[in-house]
N, C-alpha and C positions, 0 to 999 in steps of 0.2 A: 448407566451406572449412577450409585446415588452419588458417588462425592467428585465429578465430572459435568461439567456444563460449559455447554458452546454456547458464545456469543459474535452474530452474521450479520454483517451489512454490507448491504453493495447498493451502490447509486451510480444512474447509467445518464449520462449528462450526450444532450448534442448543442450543435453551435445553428441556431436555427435561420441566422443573418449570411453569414462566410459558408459555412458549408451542412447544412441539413441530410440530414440520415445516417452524419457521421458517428458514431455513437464513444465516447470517453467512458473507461470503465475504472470507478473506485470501488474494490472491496476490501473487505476487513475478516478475519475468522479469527477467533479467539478461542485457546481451550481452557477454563478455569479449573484447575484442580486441588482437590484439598485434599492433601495428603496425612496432617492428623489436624489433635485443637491447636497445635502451634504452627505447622508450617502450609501455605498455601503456596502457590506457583501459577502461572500464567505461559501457555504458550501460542505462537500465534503467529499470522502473519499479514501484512498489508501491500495488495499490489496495485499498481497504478498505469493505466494505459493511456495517453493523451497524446496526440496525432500532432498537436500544436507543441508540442515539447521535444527538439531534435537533436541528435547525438550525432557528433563526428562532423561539425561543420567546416567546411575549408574557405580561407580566407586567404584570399593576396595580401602583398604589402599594403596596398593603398587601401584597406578595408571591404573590397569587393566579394560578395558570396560568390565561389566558384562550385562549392558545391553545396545546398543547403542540408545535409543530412538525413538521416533516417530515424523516424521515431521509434522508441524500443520499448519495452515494460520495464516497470520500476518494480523491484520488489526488497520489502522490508520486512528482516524478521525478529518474534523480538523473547525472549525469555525473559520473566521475573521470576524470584524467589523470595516470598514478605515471610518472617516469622511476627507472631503477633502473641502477645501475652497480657490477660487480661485481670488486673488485681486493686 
């Protein structure tokens, strides 16, 4: 479609020191849409998967990890709506 364009990036990261072959995934999708000469929009989303980053950690009083967590995906979504007028 003409007045539709996607913008994609994904970067795939490992830890080549600690743990190799592990792979972190950042991607990005974007839809730009332009809806007339005045209103555009953006819809989209951003997910995030890092092994090193843990949810649900359980700690004793004394500060001890009893349980270190589990790593989860992050995901971020995001809508704009720009009007723009140009005089």
């Amino acid at each position: 479609m003409k007045n539709v364009a996607i913008d994609h990036r994904i970067s795939l990261y490992t830890d080549y020191l600690r743990d190799f072959g592990n792979i972190d995934v950042d991607w990005e999708l974007a839809f730009n849409l332009t809806v007339n000469d005045f209103v555009n929009a953006t819809i989209g989303t951003h997910v995030i998967y890092d092994d090193d980053i843990r949810f649900d950690v359980v700690e004793d009083d004394n500060g001890n990890i009893i349980d270190p967590g589990v790593p989860k995906i992050q995901l971020k979504q995001l809508l704009n709506i720009g009007v723009a007028y140009t005089f």
